[in-house]
C-alpha positions in Angstrom: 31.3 7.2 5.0 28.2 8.8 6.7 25.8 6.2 8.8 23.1 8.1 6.6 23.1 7.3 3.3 20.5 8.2 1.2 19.4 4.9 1.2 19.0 4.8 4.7 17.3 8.1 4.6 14.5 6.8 2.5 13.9 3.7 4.6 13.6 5.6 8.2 11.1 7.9 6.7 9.4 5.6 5.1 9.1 3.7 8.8 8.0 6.5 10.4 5.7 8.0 8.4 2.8 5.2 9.1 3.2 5.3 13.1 1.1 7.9 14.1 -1.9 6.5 11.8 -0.7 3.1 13.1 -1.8 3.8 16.4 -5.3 5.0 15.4 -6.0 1.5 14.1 -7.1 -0.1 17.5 -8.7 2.8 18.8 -11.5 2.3 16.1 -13.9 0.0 18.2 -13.3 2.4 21.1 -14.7 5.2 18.4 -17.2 3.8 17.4 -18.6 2.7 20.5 -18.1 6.2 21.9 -20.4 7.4 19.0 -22.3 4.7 18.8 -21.9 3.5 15.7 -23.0 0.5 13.8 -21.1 -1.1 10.4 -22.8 1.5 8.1 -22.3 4.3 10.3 -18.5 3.8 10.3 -18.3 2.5 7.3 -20.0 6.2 6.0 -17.3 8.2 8.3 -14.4 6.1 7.1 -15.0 7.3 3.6 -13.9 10.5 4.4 -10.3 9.1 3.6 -10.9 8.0 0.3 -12.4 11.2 -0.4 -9.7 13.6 1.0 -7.3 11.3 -1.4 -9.6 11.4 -4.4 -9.5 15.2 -4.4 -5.5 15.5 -3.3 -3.8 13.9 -6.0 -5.3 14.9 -9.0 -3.2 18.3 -7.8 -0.4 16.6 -5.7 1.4 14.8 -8.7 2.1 17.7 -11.1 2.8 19.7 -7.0 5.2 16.8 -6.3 7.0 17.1 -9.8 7.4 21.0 -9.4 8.9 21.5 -5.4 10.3 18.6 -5.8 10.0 14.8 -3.9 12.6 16.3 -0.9 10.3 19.3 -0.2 7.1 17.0 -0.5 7.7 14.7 2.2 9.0 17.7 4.2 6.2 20.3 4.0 3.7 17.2 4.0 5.2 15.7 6.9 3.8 18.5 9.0 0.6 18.9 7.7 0.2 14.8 8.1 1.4 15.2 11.6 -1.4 17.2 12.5 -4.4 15.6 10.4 -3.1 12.0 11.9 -4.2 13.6 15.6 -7.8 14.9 14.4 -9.8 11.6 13.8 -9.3 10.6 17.9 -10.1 14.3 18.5 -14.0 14.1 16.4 -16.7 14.3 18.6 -19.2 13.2 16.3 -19.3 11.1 13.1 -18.9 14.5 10.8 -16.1 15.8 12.6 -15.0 12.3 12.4 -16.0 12.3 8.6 -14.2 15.8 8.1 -11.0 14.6 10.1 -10.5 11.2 8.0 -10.9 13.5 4.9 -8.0 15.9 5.8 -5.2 13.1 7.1 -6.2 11.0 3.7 -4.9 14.3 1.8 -2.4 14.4 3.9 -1.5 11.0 3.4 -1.6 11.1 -0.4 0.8 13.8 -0.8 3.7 12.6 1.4 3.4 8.7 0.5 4.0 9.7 -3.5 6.7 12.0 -2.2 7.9 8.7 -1.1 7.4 6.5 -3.6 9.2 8.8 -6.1 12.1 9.6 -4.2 12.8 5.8 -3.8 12.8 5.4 -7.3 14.9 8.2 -7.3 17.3 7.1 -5.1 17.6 3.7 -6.8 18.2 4.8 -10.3 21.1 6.8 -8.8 22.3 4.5 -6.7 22.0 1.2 -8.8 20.7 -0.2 -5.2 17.4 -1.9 -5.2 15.8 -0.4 -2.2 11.6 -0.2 -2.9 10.9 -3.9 -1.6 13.1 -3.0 1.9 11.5 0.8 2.0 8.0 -0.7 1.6 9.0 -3.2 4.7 9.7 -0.2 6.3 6.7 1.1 5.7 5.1 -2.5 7.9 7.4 -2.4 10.3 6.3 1.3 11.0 2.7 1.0 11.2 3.4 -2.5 13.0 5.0 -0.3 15.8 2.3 2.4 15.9 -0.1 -0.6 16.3 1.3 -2.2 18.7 2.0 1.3 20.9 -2.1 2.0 20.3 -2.8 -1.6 21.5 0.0 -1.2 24.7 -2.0 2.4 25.3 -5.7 1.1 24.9 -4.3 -2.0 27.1 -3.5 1.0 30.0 -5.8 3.0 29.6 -4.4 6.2 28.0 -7.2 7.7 26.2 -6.9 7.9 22.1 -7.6 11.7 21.7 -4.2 11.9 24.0 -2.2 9.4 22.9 -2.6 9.2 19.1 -1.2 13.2 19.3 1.4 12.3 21.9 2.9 9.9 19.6 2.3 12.3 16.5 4.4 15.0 18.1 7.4 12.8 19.1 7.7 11.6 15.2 7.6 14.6 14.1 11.2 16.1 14.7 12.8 13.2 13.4 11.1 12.5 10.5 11.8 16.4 9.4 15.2 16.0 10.2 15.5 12.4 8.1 13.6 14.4 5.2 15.5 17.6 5.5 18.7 15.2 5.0 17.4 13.8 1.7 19.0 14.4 -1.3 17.7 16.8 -4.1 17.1 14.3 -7.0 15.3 15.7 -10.1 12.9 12.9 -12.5 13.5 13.0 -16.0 11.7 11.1 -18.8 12.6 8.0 -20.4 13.8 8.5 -24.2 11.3 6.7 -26.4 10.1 8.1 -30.2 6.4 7.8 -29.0 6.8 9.6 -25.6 2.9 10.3 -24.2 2.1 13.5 -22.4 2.1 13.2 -18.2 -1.5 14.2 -18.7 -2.9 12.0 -21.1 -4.9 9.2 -20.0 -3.0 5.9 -18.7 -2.0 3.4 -21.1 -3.2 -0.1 -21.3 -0.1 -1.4 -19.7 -0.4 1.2 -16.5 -3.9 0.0 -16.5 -3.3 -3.8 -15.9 -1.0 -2.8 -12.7 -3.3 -0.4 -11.4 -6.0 -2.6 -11.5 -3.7 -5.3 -9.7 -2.3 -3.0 -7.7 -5.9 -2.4 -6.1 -7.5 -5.9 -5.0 -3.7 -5.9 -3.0 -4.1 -2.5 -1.5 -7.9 -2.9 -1.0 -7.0 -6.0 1.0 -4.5 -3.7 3.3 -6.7 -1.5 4.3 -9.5 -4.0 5.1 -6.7 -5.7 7.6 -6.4 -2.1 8.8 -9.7 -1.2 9.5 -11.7 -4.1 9.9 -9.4 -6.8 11.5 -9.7 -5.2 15.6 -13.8 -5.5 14.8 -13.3 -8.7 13.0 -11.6 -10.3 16.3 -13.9 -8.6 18.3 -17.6 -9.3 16.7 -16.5 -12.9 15.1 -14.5 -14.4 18.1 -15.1 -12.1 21.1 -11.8 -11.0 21.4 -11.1 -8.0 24.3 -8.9 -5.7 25.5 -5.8 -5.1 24.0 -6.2 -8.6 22.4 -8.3 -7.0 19.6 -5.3 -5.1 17.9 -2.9 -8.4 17.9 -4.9 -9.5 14.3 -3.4 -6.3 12.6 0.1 -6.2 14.4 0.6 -10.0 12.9 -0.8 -8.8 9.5 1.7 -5.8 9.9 5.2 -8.0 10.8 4.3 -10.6 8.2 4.4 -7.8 5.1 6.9 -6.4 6.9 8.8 -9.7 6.5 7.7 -10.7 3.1 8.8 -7.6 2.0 12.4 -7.9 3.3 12.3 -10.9 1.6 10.8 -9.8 -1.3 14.1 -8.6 -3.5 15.8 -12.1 -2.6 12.5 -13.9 -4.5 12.4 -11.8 -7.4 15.6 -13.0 -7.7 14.9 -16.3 -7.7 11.6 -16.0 -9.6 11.4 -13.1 -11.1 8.6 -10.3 -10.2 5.8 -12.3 -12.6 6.4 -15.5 -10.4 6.7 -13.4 -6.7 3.4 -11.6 -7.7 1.7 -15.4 -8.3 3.4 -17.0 -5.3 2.1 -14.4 -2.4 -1.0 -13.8 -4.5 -2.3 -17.5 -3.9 -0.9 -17.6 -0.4 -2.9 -14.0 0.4 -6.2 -15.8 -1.3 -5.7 -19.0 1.0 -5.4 -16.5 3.8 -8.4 -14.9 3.2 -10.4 -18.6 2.9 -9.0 -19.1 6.0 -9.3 -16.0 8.1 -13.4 -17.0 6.7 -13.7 -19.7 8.1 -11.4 -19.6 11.4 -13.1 -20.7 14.5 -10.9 -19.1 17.1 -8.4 -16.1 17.9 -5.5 -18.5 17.0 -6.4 -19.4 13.6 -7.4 -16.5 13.0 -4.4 -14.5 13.5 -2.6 -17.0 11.2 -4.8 -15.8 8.4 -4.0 -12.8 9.1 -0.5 -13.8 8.9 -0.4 -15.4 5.9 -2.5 -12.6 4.4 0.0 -10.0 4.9 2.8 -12.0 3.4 0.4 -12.5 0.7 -0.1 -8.8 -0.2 3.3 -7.5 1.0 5.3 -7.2 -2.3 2.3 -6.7 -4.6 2.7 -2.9 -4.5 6.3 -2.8 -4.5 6.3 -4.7 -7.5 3.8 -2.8 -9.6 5.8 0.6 -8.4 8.8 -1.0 -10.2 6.5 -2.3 -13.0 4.9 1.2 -13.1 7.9 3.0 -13.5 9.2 0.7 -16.0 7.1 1.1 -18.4 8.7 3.7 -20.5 6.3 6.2 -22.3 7.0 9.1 -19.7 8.7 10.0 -16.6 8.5 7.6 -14.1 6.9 9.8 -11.5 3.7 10.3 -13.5 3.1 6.4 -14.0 3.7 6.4 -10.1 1.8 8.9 -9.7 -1.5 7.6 -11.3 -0.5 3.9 -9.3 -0.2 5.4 -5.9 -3.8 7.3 -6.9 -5.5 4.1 -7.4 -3.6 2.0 -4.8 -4.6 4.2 -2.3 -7.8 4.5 -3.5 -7.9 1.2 -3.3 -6.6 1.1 0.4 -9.1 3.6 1.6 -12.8 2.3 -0.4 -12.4 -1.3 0.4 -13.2 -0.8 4.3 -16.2 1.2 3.8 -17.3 -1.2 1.6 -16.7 -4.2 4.0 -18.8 -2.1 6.4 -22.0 -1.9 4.4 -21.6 -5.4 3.4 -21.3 -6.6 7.5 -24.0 -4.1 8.4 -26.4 -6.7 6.1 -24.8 -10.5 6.7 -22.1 -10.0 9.0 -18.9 -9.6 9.8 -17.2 -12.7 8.2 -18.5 -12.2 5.2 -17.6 -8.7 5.0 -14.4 -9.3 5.4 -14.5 -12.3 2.6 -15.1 -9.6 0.3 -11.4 -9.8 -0.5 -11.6 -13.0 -1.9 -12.8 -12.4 -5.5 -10.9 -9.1 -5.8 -7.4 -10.7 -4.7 -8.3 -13.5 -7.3 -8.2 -10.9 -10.3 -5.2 -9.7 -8.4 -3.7 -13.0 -9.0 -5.2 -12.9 -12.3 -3.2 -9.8 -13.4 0.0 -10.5 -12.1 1.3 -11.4 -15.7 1.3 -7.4 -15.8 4.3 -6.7 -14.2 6.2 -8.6 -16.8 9.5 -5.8 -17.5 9.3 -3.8 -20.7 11.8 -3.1 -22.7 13.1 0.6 -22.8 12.3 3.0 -25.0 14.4 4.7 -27.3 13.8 8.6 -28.2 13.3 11.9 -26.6 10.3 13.9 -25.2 10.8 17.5 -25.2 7.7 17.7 -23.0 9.3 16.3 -20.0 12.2 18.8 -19.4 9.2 21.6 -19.1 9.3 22.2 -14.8 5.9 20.7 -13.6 5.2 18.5 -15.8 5.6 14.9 -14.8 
């Protein structure tokens, strides 16, 4: 039996796709103080993400559901390769804007890619694998953090080394994706089967609306957690990436964990357990008066948040009244819009009163979060046929 399995597969690209754009995290404060940037400034620049996502995927689902999740990851692989290197590369906060704005379309296309081939591979394997390919997922951008923080800590200038590191994931995660298996989606049967394009049922709506306070939060650890340890606690140095590489291991681990207590709990009772540990986090993150403490909240933050979107890609496909990638497709829309408007938002808000409280802007939006959790309760499956679906494209 082959080493690589599809299973396997999955999980190493899922790992490396996040390194490269790992290792750009703590080379922000060095950006900005190149440019000379306050909180708003940035905050303006790192919108250029959400916008080069918001203008992707509205054509990257029914693209993804025509080529196919296998060619996805590995034409989009290439192109993310390359977008990954521009933001180190901008001289000026346009560029900047312009560069954030290409590797957030970038991004977009290959994570559904991802996300649908898992739930590919587990329908045809009968092997739960999304919790484990999400911790993947931390473990990667965990290592490309930590290799930015060991570069910044020697001296290796960012518009060298976030490329360097680019170009050596490259060949490998190609020849991971090239090894994938060809899996086609097909629609549920169910007498009442909606159209991929109609607007998204109540049901997808509750997930995708607690899918976002926990993605919102990730990318406020992402973006904001070097200048949170930095302006709050006067952290320096290489020290100033440690907040994010803790908030990186600790989803990582909660989501290796993550299958084992849904298990025990079900995905209803997982969802509320890490959602009040990620809001207790967040108080305490607030209100920590050192590096130490600090970097437990980030801790408990990440194990907070790390199943939540697993669990609503599950949910999401679940639900029954199409094929599963266009209910993923609209999640991963709004989770990563979520991931990519909460930091630009945190900036405004510490451009006026601070830091701290910028960052305690995740406090009321992981509470609804917790809130919602009751929508990921399973649904049971539908029972007819939608002619629609078969039709190549269409998700």
């Amino acid at each position: 039996m082959s080493f690589f399995t599809p299973q396997r597969l999955v999980m190493l690209v899922f790992f490396l796709q996040p390194v490269a754009f790992g290792s750009w995290l703590p080379r922000i404060p060095e950006v900005q103080a190149a440019m000379g940037l306050g909180p708003a400034a940035l905050a303006l620049a790192l919108l250029g993400m959400p916008c080069g996502t918001l203008l992707t995927l509205p054509f990257a689902g029914p693209l993804v559901g025509r080529i196919g999740a296998r060619t996805a990851i590995f034409v989009g692989f290439i192109f993310y390769s390359i977008a990954a290197s521009l933001p180190v590369l901008a001289p000026d906060p346009i560029l900047l804007f312009i560069a954030l704005a290409l590797a957030g379309s970038a991004i977009s296309f290959v994570e559904l890619g991802l996300n649908v081939q898992a739930d590919l591979v587990e329908k045809t394997s009968g092997k739960l694998i999304m919790n484990t390919s999400h911790g993947c997922w931390s473990l990667g951008i965990m290592a490309g953090s930590l290799i930015g923080s060991g570069f910044a800590a020697i001296g290796l200038a960012p518009g060298f080394a976030v490329p360097l590191l680019a170009a050596l994931v490259l060949p490998i995660a190609l020849f991971a994706a090239k090894a994938l298996p060809v899996l086609h989606d097909a629609a549920p049967a169910g007498e009442t089967q909606r159209s991929a394009w109609a607007l998204p049922s109540p049901a997808l709506i509750g997930i995708c609306l607690f899918v976002f306070g926990i993605t919102m939060t990730e990318g406020a650890m992402a973006d904001w957690s070097a200048i949170f340890l930095r302006d709050a606690l006067s952290a320096e140095g290489g020290l100033v990436g440690l907040g994010y590489s803790v908030f990186a291991f600790m989803v990582a681990a909660g989501r290796f964990g993550g299958d084992t207590l849904k298990r025990r709990f079900g995905g209803v009772g997982t969802a509320q357990i890490c959602g009040t540990l990620a809001v207790a986090g967040a108080v305490l993150l607030y209100f920590a008066p050192s590096v130490p403490l600090a970097l437990v909240g980030f801790g408990i933050i990440g194990v907070g948040v790390s199943v939540g979107f697993p669990l609503a890609v599950t949910a999401a496909a679940g639900i029954g009244d199409r094929a599963a990638s266009a209910n993923v497709a609209v999640l991963s829309f709004v989770a990563l819009t979520g991931f990519l408007i909460g930091p630009p938002l945190i900036g405004f808000v510490a451009e006026h009163w601070g830091i701290r409280v910028g960052v305690a802007c995740v406090i009321p939006v992981l509470l609804v979060s917790l809130f919602l959790t009751g929508r990921l309760k399973p649904r049971p499956a539908r029972t007819a046929h939608n002619p629609e679906s078969e039709v190549p494209g269409v998700l």
